[in-house]
C-alpha positions as CSV (number, residue, x, y, z in Angstrom):
1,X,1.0,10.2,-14.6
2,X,-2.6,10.6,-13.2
3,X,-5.2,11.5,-10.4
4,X,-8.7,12.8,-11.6
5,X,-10.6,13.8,-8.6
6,X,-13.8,12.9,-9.9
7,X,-12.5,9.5,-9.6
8,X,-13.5,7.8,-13.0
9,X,-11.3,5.1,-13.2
10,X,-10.5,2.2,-10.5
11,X,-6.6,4.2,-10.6
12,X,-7.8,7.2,-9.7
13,X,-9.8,5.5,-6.7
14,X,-6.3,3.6,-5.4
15,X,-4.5,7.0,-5.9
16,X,-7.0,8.3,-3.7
17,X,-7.1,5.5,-1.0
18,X,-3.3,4.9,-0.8
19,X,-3.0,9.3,-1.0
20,X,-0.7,9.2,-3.9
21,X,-2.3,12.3,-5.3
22,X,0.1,14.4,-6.2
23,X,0.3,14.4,-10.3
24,X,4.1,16.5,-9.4
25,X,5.4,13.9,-7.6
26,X,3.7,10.1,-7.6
27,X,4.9,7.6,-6.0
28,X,3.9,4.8,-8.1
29,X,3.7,4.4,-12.1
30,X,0.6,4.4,-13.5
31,X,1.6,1.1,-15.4
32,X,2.7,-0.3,-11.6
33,X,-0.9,0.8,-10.3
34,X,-2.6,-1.1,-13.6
35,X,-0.5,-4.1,-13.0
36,X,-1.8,-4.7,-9.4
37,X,-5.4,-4.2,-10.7
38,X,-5.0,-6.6,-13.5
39,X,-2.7,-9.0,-10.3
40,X,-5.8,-8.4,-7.8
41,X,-8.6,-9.7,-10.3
42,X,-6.8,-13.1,-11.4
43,X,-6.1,-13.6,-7.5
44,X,-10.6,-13.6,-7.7
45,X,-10.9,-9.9,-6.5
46,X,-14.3,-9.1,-7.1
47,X,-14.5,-6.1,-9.2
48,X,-15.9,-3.9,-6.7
49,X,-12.9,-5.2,-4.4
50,X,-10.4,-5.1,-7.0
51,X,-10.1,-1.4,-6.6
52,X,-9.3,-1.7,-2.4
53,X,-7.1,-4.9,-2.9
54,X,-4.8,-3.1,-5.1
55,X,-4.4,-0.3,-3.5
56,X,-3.5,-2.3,-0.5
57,X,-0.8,-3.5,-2.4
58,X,0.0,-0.4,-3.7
59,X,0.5,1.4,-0.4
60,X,2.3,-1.8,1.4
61,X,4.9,-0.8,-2.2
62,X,5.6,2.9,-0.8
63,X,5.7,1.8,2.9
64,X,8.3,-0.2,2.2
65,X,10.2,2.1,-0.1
66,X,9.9,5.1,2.6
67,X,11.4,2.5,5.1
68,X,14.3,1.7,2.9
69,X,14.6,5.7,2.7
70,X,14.6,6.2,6.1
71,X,16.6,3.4,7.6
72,X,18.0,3.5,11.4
73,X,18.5,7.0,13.1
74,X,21.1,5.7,15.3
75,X,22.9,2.4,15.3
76,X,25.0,1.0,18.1
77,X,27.1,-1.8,18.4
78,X,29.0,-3.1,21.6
79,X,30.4,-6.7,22.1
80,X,27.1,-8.8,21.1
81,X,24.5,-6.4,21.9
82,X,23.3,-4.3,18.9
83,X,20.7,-0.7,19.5
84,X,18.7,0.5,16.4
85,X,16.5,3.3,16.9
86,X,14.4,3.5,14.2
87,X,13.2,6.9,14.6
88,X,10.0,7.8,16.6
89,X,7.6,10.0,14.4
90,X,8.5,8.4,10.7
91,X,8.6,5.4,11.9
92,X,5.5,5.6,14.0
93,X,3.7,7.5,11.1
94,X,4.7,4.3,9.1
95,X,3.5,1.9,11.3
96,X,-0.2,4.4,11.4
97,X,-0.2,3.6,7.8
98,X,0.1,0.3,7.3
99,X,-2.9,0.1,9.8
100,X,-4.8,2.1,7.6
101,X,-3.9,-0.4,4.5
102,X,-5.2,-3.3,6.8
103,X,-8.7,-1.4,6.6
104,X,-8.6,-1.6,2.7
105,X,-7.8,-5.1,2.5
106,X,-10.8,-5.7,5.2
107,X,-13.0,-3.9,2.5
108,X,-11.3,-6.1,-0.6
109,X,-12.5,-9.3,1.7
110,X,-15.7,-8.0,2.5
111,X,-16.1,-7.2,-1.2
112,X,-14.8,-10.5,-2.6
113,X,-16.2,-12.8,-0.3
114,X,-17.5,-15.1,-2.8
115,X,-13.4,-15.7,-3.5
116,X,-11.4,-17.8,-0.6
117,X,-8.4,-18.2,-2.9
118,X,-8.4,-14.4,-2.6
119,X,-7.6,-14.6,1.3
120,X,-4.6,-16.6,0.9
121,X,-3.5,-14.6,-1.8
122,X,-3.3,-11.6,0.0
């Protein structure tokens, strides 16, 4: 378990960026967070970009898990016809979040432009 504030290592920075901060209650492993460094650079991540391309993939990880968590609010079936409501402020928060990961896979590209393999990798 870490998160360093003054930011020393590249897993500090995606803790930071993806806001898994809390040293009490992480949502990712360190070993998880090392693994999608190590994944990001032999997909031609530059190593400045390495850092913002993992913790893309990092936060798309928890997104999905607090969407399994959450599931439907309310489910309704009749005859063919089938109502989920997801949920308005989780979900939407959700939804604000995975924009915000789109902006740090912008800033892996933009760092590891000299890598096209890397776009269609991510």
């Amino acid at each position: 378990m870490s998160f360093d504030p003054a930011l020393p290592t590249d897993r500090d920075w995606m803790r930071l960026l993806t806001g898994d901060t809390d040293t009490a209650n992480e949502q990712l492993a360190d070993t998880t967070l090392d693994a999608l460094l190590v994944e990001a650079v032999a997909h031609g991540a530059s190593a400045a970009g390495a850092k913002y391309c993992a913790a893309a993939q990092a936060g798309e990880l928890m997104a999905a898990r607090w969407q399994v968590t959450a599931g439907p609010i309310a489910e309704k079936t009749v005859s063919k016809l089938r109502l989920v409501y997801q949920g308005g402020s989780q979900s939407s928060a959700i939804e604000s979040y995975r924009a915000y990961l789109t902006t740090l896979k912008d800033k892996c590209t933009q760092l590891s432009l000299q890598s096209p393999s890397l776009l269609k990798a991510w």
